[in-house]
C-alpha positions in Angstrom: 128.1 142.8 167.5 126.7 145.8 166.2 122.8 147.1 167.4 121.9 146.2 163.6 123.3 142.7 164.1 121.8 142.0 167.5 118.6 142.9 165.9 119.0 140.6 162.8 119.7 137.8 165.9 116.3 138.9 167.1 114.5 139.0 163.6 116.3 135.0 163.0 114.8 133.3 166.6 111.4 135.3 165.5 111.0 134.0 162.3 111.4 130.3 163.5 107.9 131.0 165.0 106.4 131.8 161.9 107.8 129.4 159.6 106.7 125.7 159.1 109.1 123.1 158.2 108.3 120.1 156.3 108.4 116.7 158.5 111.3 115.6 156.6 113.5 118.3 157.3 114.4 116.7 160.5 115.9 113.5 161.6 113.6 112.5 164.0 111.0 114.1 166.8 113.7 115.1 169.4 116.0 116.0 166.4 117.3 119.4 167.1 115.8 123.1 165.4 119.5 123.7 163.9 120.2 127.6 163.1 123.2 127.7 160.6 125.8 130.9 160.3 127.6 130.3 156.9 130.4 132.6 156.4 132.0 135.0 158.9 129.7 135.6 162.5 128.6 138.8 162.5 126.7 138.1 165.6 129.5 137.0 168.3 127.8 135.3 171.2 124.6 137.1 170.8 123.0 134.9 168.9 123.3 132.0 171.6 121.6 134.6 173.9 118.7 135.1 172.1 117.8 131.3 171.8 118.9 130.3 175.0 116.1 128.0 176.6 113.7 129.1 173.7 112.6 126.2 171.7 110.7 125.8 168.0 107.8 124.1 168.7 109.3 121.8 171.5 112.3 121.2 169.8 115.7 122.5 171.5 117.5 125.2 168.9 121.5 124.3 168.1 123.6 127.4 166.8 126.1 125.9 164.3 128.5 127.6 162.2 129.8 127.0 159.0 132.8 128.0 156.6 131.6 126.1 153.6 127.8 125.3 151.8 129.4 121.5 152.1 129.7 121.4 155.1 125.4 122.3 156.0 124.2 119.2 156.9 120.7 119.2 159.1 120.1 123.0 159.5 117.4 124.4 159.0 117.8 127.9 159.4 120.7 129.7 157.4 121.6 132.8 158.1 124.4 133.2 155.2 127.0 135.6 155.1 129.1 135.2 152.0 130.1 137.3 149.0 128.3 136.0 146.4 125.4 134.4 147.9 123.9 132.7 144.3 126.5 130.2 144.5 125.9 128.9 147.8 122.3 129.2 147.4 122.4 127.3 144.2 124.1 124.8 145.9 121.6 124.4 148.5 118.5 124.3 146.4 116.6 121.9 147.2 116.9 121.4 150.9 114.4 122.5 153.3 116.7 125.2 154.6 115.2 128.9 155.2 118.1 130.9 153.7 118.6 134.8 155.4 120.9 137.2 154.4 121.7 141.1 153.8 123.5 141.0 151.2 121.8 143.7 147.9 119.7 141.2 145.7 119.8 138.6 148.3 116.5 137.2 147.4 117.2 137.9 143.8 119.6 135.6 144.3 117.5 132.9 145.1 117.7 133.4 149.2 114.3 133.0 151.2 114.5 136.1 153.1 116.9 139.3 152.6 117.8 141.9 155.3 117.8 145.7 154.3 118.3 149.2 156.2 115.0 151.6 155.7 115.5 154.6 157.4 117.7 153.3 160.0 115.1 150.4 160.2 115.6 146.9 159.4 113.0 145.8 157.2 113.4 142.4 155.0 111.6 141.0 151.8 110.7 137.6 151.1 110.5 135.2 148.5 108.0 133.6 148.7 108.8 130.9 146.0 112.0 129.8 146.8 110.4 129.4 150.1 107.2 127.2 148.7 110.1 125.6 146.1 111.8 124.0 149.3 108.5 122.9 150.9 108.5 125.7 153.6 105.5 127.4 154.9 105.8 130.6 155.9 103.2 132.3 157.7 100.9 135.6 156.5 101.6 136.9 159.9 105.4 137.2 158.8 104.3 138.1 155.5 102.3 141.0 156.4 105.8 142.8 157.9 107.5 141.9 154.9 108.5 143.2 151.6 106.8 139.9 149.4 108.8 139.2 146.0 107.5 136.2 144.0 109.8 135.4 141.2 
């Protein structure tokens, strides 16, 4: 994968510390913390590498990978890499899934947080709404680095 994309791997392990899910978001207390890739993988095998033996709050992290937004059962972290993003997000309203992409107007879109290049920097804005909307918390730590959008 590309620098950028090895840091986006980075940016998607680090936000799991900084994000609260609601109880209900997983099956049960040893359930796994499931990060989701929907769409091609722009990551390769990076991504394993950056959440090998980490953990979200004692819980082991799963890397799953998904062609369809039927197919996301259980994850809890999306990182979503598909053309037209509203569709799929519309589709997954609703759950408690932290939704990440690049794609322009990501987060426009109705996606949690969105990926863009600053200067050769990779900076992201969040909405916060869509985030409260699906019961996640995210923390004023992350929000301080962020670009906040509330609409």
């Amino acid at each position: 994968p590309s620098a950028i994309n090895q840091v986006k791997a980075v940016f998607l392990y680090n936000f799991t510390q900084f994000v609260t899910w609601p109880p209900e978001a997983f099956a049960g207390t040893n359930s796994p913390f499931v990060i989701g890739v929907l769409g091609s993988n722009p990551f390769g095998t990076y991504l394993e590498k950056v959440v090998e033996e980490e953990t979200v709050r004692g819980r082991q992290i799963v890397i799953r990978y998904y062609t369809e937004p039927g197919e996301v059962r259980n994850c809890h972290l999306l990182f979503i890499n598909k053309e037209n993003p509203r569709d799929v997000l519309t589709e997954l309203a609703g759950n408690a899934i932290l939704t990440v992409g690049d794609r322009e107007n990501f987060v426009r879109s109705g996606g949690m947080i969105g990926f863009y290049l600053d200067k050769n920097k990779i900076r992201f804005y969040i909405n916060t709404k869509t985030a409260r909307a699906a019961n996640i918390d995210i923390s004023s730590k992350l929000l301080r680095l962020a670009n906040v959008i509330e609409e």
